[in-house]
N, CA, C and O atoms as CSV, one atom per row, in Angstrom:
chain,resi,resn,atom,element,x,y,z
A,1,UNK,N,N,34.085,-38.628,-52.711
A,1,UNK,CA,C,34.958,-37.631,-53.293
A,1,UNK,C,C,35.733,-36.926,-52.187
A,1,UNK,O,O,35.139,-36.854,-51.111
A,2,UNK,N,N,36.626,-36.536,-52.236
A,2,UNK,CA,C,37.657,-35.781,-51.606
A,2,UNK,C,C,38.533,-34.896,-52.430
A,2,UNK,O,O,38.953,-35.136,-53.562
A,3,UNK,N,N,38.751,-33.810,-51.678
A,3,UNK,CA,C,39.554,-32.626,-52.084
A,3,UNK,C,C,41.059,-32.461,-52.010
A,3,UNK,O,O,41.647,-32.763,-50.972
A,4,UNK,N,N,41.573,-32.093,-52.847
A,4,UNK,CA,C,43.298,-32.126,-52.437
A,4,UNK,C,C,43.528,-30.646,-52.935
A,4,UNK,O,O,42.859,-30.172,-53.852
A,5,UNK,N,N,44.373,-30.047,-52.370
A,5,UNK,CA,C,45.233,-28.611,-52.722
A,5,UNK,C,C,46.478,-28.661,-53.306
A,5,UNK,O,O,47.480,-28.984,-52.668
A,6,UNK,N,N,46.489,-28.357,-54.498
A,6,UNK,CA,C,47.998,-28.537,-55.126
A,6,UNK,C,C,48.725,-27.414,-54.833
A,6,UNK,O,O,48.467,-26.458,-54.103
A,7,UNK,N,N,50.125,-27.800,-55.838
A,7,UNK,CA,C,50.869,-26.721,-54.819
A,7,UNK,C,C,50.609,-25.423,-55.384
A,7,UNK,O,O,51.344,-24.677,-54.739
A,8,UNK,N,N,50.022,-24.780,-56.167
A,8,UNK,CA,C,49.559,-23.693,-56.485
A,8,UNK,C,C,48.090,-23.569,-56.343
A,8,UNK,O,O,47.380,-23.309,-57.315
A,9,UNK,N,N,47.511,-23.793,-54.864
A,9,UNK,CA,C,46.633,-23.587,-54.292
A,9,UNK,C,C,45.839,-24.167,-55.050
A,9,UNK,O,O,46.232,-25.207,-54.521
A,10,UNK,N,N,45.306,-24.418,-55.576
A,10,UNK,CA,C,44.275,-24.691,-56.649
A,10,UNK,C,C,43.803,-26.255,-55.872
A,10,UNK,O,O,44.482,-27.249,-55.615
A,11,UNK,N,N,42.376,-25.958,-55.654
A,11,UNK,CA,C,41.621,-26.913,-55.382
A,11,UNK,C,C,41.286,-28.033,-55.948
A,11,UNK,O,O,40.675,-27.610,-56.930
A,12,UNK,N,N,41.244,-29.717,-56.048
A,12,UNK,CA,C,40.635,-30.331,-57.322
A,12,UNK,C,C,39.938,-31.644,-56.305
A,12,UNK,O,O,40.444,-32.346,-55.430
A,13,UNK,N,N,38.916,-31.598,-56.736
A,13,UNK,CA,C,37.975,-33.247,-56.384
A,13,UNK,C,C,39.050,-34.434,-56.793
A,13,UNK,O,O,39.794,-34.579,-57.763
A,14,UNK,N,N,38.869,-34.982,-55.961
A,14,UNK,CA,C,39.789,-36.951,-56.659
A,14,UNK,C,C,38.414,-37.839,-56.289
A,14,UNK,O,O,37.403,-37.403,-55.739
A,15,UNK,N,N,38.645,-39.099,-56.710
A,15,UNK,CA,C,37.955,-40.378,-56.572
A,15,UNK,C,C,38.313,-40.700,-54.987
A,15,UNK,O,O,39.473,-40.378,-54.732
A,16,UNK,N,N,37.615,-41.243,-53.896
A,16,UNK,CA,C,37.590,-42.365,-53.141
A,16,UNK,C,C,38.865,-43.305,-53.084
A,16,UNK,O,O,39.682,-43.430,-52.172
A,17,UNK,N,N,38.780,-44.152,-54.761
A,17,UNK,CA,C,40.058,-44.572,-55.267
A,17,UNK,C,C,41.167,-44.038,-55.671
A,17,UNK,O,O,42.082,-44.750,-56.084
A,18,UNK,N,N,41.271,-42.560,-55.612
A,18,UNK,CA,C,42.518,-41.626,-55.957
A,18,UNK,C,C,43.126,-41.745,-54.896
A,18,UNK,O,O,44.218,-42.281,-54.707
A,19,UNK,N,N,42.141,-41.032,-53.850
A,19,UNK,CA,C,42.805,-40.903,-52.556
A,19,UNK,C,C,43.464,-41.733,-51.694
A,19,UNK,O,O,44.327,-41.511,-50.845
A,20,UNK,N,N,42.585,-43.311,-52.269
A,20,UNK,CA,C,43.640,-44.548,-51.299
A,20,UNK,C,C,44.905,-44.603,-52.120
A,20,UNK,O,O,45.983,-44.745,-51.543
A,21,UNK,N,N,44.844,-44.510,-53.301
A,21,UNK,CA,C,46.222,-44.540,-53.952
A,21,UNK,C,C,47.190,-43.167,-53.234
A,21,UNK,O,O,48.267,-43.513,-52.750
A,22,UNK,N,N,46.901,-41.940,-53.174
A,22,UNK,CA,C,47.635,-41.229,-52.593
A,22,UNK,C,C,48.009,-41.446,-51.087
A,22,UNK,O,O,48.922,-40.783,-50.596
A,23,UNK,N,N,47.379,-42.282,-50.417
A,23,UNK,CA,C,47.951,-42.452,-49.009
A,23,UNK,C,C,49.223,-43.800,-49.376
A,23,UNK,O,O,49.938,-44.147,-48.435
A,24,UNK,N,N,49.343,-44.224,-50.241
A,24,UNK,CA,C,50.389,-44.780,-49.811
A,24,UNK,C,C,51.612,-43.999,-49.904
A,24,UNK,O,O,52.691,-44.375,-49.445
A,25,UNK,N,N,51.436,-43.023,-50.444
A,25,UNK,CA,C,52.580,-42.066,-49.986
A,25,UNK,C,C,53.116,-41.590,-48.781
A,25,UNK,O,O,54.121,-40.938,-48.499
A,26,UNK,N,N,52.232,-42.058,-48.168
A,26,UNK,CA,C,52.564,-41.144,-46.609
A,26,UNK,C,C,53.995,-42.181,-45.880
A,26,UNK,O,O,54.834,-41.654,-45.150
A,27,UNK,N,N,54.033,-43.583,-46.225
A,27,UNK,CA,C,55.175,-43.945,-46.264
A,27,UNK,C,C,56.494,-44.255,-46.985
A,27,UNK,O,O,57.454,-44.987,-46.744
A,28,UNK,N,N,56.165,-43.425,-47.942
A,28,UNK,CA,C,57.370,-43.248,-48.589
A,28,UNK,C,C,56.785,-42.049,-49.990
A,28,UNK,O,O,55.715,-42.132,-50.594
A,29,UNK,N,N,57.755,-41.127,-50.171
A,29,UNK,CA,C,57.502,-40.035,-50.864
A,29,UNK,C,C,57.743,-40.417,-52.523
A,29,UNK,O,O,57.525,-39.567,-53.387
A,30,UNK,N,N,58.104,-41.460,-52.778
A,30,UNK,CA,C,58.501,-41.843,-53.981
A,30,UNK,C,C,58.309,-43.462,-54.106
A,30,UNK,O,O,58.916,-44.321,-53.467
A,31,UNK,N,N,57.000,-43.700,-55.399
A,31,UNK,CA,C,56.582,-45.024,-55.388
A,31,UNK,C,C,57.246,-45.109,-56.708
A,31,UNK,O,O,57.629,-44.165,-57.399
A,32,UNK,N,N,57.332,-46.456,-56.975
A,32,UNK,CA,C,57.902,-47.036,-58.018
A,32,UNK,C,C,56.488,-47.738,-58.896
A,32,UNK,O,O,55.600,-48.323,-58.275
A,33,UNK,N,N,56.461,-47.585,-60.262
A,33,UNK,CA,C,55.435,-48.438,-60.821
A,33,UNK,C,C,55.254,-49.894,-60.585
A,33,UNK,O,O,54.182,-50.474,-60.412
A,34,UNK,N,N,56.547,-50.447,-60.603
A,34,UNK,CA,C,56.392,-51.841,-60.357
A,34,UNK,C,C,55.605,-52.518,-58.996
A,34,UNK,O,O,55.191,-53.661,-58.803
A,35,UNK,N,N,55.586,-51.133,-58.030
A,35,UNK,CA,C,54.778,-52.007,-56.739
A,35,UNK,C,C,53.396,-51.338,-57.028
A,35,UNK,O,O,53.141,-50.839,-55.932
A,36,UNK,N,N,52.429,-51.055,-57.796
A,36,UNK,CA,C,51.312,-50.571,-57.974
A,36,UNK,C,C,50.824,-51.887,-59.023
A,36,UNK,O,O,51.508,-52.440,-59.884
A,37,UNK,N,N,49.639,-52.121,-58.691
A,37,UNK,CA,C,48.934,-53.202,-59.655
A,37,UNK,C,C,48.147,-52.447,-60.531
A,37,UNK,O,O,47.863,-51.271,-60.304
A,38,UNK,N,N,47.803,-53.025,-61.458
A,38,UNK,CA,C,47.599,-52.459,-62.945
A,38,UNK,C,C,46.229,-51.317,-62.816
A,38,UNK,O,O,46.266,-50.311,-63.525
A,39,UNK,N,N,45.171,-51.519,-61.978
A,39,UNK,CA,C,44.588,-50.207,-61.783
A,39,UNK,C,C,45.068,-49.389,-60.857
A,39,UNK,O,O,44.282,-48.448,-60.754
A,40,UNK,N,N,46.057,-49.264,-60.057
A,40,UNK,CA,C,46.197,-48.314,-59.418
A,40,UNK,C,C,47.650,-47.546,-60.641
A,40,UNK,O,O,47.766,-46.323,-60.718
A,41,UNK,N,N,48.287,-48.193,-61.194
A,41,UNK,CA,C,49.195,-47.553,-62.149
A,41,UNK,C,C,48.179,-46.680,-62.934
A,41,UNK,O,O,48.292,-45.465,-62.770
A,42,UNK,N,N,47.243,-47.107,-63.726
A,42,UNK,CA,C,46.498,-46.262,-64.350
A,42,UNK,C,C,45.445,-44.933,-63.670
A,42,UNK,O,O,45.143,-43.914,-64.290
A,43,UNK,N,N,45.096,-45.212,-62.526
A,43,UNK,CA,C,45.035,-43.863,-61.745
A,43,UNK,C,C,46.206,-43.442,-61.521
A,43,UNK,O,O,46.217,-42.222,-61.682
A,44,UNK,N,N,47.331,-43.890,-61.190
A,44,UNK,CA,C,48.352,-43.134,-61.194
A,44,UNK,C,C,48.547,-42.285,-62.228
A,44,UNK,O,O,48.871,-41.144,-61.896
A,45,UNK,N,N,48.450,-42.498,-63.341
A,45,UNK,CA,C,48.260,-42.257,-64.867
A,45,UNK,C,C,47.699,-40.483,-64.825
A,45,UNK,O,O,48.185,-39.356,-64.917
A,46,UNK,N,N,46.200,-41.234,-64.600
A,46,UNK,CA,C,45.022,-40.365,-64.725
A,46,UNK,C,C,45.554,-38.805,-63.434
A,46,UNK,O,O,45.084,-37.669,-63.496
A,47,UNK,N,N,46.727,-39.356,-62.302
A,47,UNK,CA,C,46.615,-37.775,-61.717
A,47,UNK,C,C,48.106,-37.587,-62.037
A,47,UNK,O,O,48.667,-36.827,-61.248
A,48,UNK,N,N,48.705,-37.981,-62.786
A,48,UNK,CA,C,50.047,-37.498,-63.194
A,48,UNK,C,C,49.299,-36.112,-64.536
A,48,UNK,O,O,49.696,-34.947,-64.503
A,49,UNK,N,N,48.475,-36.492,-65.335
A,49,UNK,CA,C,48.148,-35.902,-66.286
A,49,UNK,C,C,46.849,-34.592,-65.698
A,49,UNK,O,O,46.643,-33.593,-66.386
A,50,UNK,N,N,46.027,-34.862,-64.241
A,50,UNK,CA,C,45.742,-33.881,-63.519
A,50,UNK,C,C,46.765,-33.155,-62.604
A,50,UNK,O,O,46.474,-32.592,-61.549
A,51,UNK,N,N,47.975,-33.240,-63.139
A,51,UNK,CA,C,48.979,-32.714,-61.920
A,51,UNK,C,C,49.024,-32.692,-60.557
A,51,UNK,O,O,49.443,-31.772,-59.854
A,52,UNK,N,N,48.546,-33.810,-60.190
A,52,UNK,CA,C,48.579,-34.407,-58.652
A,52,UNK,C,C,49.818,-35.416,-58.590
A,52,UNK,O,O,50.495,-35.603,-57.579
A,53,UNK,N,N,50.024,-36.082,-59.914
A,53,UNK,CA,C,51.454,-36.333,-58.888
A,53,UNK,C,C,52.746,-36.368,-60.407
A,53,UNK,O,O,52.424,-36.384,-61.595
A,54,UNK,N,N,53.891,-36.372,-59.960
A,54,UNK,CA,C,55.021,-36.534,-60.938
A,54,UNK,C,C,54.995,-37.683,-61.715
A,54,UNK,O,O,54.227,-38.572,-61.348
A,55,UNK,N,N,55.716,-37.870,-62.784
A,55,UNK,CA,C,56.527,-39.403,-63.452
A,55,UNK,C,C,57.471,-39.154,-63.930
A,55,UNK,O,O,57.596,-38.374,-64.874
A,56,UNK,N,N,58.539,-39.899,-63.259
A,56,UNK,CA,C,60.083,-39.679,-63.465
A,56,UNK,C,C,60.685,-41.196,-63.968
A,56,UNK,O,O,60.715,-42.159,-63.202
A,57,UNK,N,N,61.102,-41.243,-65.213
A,57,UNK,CA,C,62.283,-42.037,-65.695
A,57,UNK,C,C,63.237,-42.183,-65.038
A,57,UNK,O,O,63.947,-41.315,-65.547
A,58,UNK,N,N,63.847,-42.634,-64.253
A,58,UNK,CA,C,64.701,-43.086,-63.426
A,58,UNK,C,C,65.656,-44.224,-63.435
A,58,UNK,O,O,65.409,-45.284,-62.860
A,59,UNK,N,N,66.873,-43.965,-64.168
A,59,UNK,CA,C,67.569,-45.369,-64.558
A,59,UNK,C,C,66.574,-46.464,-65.499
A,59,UNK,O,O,66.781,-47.678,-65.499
A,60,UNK,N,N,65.636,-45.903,-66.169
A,60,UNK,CA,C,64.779,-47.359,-66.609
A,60,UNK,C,C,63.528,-47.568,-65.779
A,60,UNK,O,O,62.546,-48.232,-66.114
A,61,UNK,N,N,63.663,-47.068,-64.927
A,61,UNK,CA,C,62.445,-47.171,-64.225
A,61,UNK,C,C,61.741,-46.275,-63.921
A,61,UNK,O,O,62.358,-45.238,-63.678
A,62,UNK,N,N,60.122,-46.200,-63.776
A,62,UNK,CA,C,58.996,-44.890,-63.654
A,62,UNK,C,C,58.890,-45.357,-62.291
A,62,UNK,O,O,58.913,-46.440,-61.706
A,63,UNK,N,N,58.719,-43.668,-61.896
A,63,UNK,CA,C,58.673,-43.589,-60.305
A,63,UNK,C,C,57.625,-42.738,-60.160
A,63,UNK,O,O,57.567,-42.038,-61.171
A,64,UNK,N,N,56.700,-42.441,-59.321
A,64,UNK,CA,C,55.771,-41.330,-59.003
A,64,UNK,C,C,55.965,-40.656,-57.629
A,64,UNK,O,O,56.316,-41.020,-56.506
A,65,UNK,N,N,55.529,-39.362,-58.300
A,65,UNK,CA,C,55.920,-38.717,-56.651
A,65,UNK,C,C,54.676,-37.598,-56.594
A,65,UNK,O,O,54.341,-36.991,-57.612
A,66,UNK,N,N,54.077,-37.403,-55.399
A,66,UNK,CA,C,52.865,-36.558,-54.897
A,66,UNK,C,C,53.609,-34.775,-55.266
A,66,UNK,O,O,54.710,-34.468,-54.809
A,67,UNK,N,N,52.771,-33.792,-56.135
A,67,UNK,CA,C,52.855,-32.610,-56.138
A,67,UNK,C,C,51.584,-31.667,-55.391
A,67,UNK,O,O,51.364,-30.503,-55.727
A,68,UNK,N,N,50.937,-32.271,-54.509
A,68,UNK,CA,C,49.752,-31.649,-53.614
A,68,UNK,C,C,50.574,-31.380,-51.915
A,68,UNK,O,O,51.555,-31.929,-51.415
A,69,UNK,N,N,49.758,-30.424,-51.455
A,69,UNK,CA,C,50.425,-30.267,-50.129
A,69,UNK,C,C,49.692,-31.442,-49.221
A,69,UNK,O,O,48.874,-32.166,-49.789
A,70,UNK,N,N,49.944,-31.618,-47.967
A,70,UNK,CA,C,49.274,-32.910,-47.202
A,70,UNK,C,C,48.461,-31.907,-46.570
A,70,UNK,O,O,47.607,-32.235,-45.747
């Protein structure tokens, strides 16, 4: 387990597997669904709806973006 700080301070536990999904952010601030394989889309899922990260419609396409501080 690991801890992340959102942006209204607020503390929250993630999975092991949350957290490798959130480091691929560190090279690029905005992932696209199509490069995530089908369990990491659905944790993606699972912290869009814990407010750890965005989902944006984008021309047709879902994009995710990190709302925690680094």
């Amino acid at each position: 387990m690991k801890i992340v700080e959102l942006l209204n301070s607020l503390k929250m536990p993630i999975s092991n597997e949350e957290s490798d999904l959130l480091k691929k952010f560190t090279d690029s601030p905005e992932i696209n669904k199509r490069e995530l394989n089908e369990r990491e889309q659905y944790l993606a899922n699972k912290l869009v709806e814990r407010d750890v990260l965005t989902r944006r419609n984008k021309d047709g396409k879902i994009a995710y973006t990190k709302k925690i501080r680094d």
